[in-house]
KEMI-885577 format. One record per residue: y negated, x, z negated of N, C-alpha, C in turn; residue number from 0. Coordinates in Angstrom, 3 decimals. Each point is the difference from the previous one (the first is absolute). Layout:
N
site ny = Y | nx = X | nz = Z | cay = Y | cax = X | caz = Z | cy = Y | cx = X | cz = Z | num = NUM
...
//
This chain:
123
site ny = -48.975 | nx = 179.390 | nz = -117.226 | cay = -1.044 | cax = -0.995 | caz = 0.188 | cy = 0.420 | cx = -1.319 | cz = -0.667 | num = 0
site ny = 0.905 | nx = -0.308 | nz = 0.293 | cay = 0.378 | cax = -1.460 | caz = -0.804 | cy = 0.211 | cx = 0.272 | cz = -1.050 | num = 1
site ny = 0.460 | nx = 0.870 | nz = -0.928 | cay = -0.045 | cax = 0.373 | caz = -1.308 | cy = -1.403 | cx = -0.441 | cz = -0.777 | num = 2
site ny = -0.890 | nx = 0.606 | nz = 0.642 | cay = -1.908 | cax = -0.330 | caz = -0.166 | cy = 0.347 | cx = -1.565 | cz = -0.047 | num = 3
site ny = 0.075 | nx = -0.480 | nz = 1.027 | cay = -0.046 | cax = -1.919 | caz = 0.094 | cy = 0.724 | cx = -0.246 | cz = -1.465 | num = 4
site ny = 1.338 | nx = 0.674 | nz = -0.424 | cay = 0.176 | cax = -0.807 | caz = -0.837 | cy = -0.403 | cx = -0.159 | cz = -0.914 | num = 5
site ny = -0.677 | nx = 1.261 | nz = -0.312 | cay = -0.244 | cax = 0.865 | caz = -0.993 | cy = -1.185 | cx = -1.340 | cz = -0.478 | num = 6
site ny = -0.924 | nx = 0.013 | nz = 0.722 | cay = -1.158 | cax = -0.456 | caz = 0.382 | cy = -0.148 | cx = -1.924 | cz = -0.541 | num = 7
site ny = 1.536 | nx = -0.636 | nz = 0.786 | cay = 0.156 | cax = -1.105 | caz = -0.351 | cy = 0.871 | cx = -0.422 | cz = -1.607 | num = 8
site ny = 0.165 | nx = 1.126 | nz = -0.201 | cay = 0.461 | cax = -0.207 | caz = -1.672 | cy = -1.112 | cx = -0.097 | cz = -0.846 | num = 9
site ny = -0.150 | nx = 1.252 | nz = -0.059 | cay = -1.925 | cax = 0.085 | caz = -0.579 | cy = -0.699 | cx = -1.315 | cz = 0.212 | num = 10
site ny = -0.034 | nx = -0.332 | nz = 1.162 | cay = -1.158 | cax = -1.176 | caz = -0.254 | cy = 0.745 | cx = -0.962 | cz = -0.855 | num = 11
site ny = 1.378 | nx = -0.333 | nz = 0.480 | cay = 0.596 | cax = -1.085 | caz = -0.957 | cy = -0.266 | cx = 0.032 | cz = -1.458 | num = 12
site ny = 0.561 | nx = 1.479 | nz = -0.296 | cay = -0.183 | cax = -0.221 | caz = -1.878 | cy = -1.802 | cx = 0.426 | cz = 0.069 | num = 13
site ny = -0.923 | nx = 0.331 | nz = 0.880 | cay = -1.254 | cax = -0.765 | caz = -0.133 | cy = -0.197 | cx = -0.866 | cz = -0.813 | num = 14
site ny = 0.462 | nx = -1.178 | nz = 1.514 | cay = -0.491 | cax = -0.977 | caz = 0.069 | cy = 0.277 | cx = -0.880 | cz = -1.618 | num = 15
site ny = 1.891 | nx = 0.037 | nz = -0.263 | cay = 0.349 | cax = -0.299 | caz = -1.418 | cy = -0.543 | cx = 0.787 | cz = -1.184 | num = 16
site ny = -0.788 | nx = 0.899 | nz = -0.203 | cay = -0.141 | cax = 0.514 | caz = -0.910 | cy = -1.272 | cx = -0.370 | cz = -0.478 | num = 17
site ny = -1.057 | nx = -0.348 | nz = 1.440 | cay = -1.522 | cax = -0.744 | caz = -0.073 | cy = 0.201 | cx = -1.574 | cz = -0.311 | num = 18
site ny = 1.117 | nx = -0.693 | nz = -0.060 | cay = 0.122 | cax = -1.286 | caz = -0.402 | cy = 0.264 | cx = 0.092 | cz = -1.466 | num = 19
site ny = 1.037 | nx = 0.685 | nz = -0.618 | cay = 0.373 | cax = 0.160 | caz = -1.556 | cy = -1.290 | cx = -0.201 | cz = -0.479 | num = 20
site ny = -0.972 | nx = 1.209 | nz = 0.636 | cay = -1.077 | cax = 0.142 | caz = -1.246 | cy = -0.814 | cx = -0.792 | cz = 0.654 | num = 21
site ny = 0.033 | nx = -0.695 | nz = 0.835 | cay = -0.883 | cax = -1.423 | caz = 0.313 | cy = 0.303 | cx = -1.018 | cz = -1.130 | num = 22
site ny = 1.054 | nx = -0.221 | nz = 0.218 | cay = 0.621 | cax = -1.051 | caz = -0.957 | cy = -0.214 | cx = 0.158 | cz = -1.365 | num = 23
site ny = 0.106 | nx = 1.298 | nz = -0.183 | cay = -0.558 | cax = 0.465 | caz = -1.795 | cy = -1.142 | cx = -0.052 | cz = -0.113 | num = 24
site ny = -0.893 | nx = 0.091 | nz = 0.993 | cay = -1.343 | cax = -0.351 | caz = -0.252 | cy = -0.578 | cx = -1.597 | cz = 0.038 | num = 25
site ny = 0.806 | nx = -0.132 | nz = 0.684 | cay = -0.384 | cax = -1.926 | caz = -0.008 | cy = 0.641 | cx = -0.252 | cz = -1.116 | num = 26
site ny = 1.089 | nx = 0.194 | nz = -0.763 | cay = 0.582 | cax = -0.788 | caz = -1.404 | cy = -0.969 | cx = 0.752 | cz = -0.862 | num = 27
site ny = -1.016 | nx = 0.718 | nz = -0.419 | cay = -1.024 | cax = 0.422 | caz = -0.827 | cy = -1.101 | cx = -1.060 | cz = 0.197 | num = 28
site ny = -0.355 | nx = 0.095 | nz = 1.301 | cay = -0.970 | cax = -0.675 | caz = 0.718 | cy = 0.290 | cx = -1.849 | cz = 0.021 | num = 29
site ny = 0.560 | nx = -0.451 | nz = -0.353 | cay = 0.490 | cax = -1.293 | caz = 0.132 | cy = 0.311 | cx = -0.456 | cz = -1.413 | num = 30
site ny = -0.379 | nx = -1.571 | nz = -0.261 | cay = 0.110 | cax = -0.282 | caz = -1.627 | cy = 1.590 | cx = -0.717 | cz = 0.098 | num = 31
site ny = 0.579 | nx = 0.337 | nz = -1.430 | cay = 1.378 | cax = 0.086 | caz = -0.469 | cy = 0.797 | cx = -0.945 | cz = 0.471 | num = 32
site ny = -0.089 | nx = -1.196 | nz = 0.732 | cay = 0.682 | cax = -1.017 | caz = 0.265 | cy = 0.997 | cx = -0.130 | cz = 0.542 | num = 33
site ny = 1.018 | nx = -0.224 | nz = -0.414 | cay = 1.443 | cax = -0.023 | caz = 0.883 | cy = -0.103 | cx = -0.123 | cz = 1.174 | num = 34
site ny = 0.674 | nx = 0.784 | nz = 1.268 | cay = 0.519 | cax = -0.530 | caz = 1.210 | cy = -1.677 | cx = -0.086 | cz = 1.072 | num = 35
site ny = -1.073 | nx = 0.696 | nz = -0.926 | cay = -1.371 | cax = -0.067 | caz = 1.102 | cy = 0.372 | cx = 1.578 | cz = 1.077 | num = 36
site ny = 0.944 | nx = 1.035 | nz = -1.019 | cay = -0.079 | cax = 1.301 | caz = 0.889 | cy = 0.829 | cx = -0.166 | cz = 1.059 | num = 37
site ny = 1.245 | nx = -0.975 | nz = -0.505 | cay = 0.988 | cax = -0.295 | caz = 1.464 | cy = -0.454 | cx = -0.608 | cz = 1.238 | num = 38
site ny = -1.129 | nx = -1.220 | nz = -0.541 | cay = -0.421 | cax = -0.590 | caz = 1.323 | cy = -1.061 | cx = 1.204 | cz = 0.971 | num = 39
site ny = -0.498 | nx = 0.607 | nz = -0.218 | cay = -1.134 | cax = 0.825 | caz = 0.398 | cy = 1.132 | cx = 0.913 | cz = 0.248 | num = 40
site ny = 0.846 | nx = 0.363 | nz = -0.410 | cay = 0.879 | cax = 1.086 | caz = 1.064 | cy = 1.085 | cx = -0.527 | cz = 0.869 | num = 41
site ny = -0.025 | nx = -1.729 | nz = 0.118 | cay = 0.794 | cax = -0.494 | caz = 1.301 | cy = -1.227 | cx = -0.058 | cz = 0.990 | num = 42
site ny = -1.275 | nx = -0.216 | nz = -0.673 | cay = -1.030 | cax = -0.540 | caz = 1.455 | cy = 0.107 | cx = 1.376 | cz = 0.529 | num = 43
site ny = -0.096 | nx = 1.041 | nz = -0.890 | cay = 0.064 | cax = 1.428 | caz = 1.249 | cy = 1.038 | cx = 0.267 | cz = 0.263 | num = 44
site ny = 0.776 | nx = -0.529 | nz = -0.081 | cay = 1.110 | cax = 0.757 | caz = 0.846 | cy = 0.081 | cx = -0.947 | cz = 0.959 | num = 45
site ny = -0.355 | nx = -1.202 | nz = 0.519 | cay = -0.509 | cax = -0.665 | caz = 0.947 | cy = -0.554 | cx = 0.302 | cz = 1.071 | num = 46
site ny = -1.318 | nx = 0.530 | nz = -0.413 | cay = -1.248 | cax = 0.366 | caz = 0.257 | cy = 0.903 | cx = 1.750 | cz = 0.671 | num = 47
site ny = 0.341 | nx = 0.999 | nz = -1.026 | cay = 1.180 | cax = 0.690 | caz = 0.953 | cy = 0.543 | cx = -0.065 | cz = 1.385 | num = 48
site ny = 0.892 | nx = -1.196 | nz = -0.436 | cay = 0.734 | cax = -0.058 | caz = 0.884 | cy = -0.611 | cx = -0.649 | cz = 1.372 | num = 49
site ny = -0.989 | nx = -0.698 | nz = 0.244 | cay = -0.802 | cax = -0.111 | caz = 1.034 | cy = -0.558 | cx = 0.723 | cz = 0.392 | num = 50
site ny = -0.931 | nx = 1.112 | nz = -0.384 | cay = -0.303 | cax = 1.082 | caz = 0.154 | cy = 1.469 | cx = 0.901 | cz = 0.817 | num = 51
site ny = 1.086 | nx = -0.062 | nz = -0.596 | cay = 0.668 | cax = 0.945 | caz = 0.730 | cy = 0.262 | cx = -0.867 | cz = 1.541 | num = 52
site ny = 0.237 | nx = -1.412 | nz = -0.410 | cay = 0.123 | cax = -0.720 | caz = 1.220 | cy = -1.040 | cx = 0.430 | cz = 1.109 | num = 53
site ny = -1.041 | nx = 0.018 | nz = -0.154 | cay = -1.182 | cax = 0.498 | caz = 0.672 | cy = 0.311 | cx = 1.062 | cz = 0.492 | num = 54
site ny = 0.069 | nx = 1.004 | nz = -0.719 | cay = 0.019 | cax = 1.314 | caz = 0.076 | cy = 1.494 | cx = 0.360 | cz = 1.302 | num = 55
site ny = 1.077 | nx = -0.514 | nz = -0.263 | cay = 1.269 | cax = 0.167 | caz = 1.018 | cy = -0.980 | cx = -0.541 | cz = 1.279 | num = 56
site ny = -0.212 | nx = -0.943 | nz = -0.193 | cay = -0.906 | cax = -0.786 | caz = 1.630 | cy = -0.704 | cx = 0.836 | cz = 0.826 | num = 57
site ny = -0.747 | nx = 0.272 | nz = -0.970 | cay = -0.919 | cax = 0.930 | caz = 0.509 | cy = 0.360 | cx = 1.891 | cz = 0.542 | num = 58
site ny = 1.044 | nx = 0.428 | nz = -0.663 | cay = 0.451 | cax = 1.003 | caz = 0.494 | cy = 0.925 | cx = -0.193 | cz = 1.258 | num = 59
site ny = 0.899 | nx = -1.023 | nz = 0.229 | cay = 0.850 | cax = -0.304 | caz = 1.386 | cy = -1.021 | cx = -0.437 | cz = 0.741 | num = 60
site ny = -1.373 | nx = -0.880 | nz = -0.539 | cay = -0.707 | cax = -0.241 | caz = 1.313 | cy = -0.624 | cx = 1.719 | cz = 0.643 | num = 61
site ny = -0.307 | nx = 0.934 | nz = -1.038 | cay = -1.167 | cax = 0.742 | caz = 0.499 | cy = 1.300 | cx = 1.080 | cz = 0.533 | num = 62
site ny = 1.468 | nx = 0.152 | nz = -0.275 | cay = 0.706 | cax = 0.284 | caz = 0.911 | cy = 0.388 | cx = -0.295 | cz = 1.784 | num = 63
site ny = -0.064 | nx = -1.170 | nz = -0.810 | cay = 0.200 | cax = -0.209 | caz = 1.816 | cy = -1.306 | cx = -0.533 | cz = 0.831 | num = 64
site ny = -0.673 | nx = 0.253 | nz = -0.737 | cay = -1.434 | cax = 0.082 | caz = 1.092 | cy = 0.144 | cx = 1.803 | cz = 0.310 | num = 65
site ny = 0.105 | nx = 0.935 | nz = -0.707 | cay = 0.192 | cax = 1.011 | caz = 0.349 | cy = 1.145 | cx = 0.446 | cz = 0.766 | num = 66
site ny = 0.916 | nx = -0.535 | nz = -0.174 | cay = 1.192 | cax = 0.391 | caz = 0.953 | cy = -0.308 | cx = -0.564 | cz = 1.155 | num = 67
site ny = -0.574 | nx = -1.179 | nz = 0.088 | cay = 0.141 | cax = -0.947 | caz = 1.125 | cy = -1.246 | cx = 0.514 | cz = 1.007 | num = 68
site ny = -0.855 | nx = 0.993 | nz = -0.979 | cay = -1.053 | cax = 0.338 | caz = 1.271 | cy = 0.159 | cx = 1.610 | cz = 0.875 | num = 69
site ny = 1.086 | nx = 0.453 | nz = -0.721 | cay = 0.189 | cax = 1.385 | caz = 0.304 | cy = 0.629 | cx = 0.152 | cz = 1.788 | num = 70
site ny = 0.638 | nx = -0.648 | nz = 0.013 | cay = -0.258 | cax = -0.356 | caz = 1.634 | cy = -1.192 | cx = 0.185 | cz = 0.991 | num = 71
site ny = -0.835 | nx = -0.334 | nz = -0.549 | cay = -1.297 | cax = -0.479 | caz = 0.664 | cy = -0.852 | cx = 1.059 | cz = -0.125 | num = 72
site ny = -0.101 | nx = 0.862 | nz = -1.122 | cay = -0.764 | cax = 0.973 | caz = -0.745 | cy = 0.295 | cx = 1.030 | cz = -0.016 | num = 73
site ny = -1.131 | nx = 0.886 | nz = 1.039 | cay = 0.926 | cax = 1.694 | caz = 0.017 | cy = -0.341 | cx = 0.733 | cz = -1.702 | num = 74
site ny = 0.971 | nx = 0.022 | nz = -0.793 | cay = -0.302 | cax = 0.310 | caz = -1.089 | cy = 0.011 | cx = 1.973 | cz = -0.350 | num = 75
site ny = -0.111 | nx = 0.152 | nz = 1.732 | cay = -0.421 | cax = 1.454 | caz = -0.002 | cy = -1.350 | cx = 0.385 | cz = -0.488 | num = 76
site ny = -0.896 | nx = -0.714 | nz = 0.153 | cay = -1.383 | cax = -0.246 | caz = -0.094 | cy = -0.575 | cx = -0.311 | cz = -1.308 | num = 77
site ny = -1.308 | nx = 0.271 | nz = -0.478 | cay = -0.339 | cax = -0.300 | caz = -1.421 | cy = 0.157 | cx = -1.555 | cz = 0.224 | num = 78
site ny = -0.615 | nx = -0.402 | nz = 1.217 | cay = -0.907 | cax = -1.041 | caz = 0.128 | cy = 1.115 | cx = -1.088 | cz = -0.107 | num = 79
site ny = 1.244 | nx = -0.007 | nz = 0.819 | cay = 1.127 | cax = -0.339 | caz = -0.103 | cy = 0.288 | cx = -0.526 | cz = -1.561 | num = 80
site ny = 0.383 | nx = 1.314 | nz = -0.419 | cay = 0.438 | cax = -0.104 | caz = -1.903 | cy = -0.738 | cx = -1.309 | cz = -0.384 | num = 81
site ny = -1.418 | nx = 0.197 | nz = 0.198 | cay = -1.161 | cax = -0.604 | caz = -1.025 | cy = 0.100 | cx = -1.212 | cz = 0.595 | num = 82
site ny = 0.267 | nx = -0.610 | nz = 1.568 | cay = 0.429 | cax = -1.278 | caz = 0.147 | cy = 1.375 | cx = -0.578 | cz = -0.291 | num = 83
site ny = 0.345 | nx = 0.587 | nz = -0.160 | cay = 1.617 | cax = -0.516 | caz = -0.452 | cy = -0.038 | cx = 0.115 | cz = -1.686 | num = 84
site ny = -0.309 | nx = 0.665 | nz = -0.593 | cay = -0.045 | cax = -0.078 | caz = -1.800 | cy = -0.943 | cx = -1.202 | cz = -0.049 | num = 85
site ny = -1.281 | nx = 0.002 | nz = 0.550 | cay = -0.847 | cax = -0.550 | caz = -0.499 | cy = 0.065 | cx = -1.378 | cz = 0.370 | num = 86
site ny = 0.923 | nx = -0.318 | nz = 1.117 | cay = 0.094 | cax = -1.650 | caz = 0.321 | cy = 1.067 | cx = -0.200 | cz = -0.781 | num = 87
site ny = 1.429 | nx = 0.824 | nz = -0.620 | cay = 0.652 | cax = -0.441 | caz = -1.203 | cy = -0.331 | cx = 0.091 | cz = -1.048 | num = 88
site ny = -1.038 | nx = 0.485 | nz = -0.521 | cay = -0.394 | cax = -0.167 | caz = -1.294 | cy = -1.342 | cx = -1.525 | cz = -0.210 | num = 89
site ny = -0.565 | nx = -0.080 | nz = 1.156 | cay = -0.674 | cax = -1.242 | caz = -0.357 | cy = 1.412 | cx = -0.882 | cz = 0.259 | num = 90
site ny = 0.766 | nx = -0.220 | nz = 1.375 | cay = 0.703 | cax = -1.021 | caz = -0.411 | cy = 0.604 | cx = -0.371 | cz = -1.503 | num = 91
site ny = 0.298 | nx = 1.052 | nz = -0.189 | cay = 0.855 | cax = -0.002 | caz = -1.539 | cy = -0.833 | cx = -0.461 | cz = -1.105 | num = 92
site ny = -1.578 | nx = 0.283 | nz = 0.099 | cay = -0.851 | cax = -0.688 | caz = -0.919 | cy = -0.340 | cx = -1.065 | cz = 0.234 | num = 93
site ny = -0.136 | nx = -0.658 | nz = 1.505 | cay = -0.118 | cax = -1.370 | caz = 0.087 | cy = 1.418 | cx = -0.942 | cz = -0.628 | num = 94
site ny = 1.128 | nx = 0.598 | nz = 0.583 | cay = 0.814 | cax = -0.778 | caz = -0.614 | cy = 0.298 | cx = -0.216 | cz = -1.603 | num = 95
site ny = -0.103 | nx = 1.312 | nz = -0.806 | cay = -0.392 | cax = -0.168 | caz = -1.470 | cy = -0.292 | cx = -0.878 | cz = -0.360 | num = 96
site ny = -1.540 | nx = -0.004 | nz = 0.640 | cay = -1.460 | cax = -1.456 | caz = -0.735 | cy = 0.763 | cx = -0.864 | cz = 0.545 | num = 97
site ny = 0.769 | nx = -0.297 | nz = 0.895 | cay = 0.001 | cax = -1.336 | caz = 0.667 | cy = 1.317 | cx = -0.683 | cz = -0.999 | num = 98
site ny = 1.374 | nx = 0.734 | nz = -0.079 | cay = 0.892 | cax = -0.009 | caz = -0.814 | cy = -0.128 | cx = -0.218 | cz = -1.473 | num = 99
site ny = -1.310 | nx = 0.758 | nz = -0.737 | cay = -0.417 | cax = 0.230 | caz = -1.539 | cy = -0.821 | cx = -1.643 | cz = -0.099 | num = 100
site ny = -0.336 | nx = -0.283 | nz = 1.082 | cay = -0.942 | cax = -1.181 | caz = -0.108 | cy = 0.598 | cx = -1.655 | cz = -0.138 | num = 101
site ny = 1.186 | nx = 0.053 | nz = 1.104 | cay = 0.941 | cax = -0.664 | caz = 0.244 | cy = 0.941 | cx = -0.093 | cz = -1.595 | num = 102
site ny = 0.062 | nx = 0.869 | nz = -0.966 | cay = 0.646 | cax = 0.448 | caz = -0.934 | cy = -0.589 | cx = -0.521 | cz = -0.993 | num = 103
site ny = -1.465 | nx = 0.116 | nz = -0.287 | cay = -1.122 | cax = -0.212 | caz = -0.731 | cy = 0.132 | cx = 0.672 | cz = -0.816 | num = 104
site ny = -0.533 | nx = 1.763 | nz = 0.178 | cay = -0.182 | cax = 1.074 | caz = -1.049 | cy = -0.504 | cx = -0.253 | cz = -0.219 | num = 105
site ny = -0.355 | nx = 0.121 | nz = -1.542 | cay = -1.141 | cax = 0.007 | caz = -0.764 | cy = -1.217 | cx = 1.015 | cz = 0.588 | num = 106
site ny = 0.432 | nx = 1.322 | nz = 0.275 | cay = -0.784 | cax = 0.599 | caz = 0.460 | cy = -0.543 | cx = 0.190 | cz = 0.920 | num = 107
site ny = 0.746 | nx = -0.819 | nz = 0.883 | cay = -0.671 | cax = -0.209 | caz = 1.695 | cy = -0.991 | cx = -1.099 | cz = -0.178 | num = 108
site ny = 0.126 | nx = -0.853 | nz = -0.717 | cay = -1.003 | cax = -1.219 | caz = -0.286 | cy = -1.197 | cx = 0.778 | cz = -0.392 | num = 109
site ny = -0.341 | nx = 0.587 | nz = -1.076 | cay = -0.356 | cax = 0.802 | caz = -0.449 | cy = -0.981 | cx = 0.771 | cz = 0.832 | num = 110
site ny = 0.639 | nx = 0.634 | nz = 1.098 | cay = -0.502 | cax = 1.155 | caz = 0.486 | cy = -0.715 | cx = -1.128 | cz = 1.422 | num = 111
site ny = 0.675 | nx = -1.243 | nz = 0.075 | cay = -0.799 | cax = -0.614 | caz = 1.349 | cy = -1.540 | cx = -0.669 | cz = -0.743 | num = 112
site ny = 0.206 | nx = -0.203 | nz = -1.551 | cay = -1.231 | cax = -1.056 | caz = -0.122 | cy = -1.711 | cx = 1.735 | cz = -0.205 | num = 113
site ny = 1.082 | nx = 1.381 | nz = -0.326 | cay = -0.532 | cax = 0.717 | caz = -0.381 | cy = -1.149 | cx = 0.640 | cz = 1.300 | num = 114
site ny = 1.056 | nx = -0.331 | nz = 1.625 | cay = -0.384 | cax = 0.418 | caz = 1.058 | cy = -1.270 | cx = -1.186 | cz = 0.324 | num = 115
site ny = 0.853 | nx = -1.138 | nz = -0.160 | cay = -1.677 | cax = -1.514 | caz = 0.205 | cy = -0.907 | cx = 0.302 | cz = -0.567 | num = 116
site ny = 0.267 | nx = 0.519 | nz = -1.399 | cay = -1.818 | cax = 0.390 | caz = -0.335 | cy = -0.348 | cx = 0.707 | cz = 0.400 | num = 117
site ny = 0.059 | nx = 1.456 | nz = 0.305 | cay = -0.511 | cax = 1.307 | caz = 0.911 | cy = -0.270 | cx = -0.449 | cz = 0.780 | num = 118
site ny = 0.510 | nx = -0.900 | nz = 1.134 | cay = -0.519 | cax = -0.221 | caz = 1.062 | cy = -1.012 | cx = -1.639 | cz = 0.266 | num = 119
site ny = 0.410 | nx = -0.467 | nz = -0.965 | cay = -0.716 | cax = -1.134 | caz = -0.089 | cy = 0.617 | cx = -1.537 | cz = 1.126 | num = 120
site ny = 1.888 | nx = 0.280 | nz = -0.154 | cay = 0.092 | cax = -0.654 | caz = 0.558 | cy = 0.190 | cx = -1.361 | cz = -0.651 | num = 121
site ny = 0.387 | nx = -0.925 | nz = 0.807 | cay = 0.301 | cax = -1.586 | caz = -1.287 | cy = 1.226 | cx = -0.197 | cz = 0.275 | num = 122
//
């Protein structure tokens, strides 16, 4: 079984590096010749990265220990059990995200809040 995990967390790594190379080769096509414009645009993302992962750690220890912390309480013999205990750590873990990504100022959480005000028509 942990063999799979690792298996699993390598793969995504050279993924993840292998979808940036040809990011990057596509933005130096995509971008006009000027010295030092491809370096700045690959420090803002790796910024933009690294908050995202900041987020992302937050949000997995929070939606941990909302789950650990309710298993006490929760006969997780039961469907009904399971589905309250996953399902109050997975919103915690998404509230804390937005709240963390916002605090951070993702681009894409900005993004996705002005995207939610218009659907709903808030101000």
């Amino acid at each position: 079984i942990y063999g799979i995990a690792v298996a699993f967390t390598v793969a995504s790594i050279i993924n993840c590096f292998t979808l940036y190379i040809f990011l990057r080769a596509l933005m130096v096509k995509e971008l006009d010749k000027e010295k030092g414009t491809l370096l700045r645009i690959g420090k803002e993302s790796l910024t933009q990265i690294s908050r995202i992962i900041l987020a992302t750690t937050v949000m997995g220890a929070v939606a941990y220990g909302v789950l650990y912390g309710l298993a006490p309480f929760v006969n997780t013999h039961t469907l009904a059990g399971l589905v309250l205990q996953a399902g109050s750590a997975g919103l915690a873990g998404l509230v804390s995200y937005f709240w963390i990504a916002k605090l951070l100022k993702l681009t894409q959480t900005q993004q996705l809040s002005r995207m939610i005000r218009r659907v709903f028509g808030a101000s």
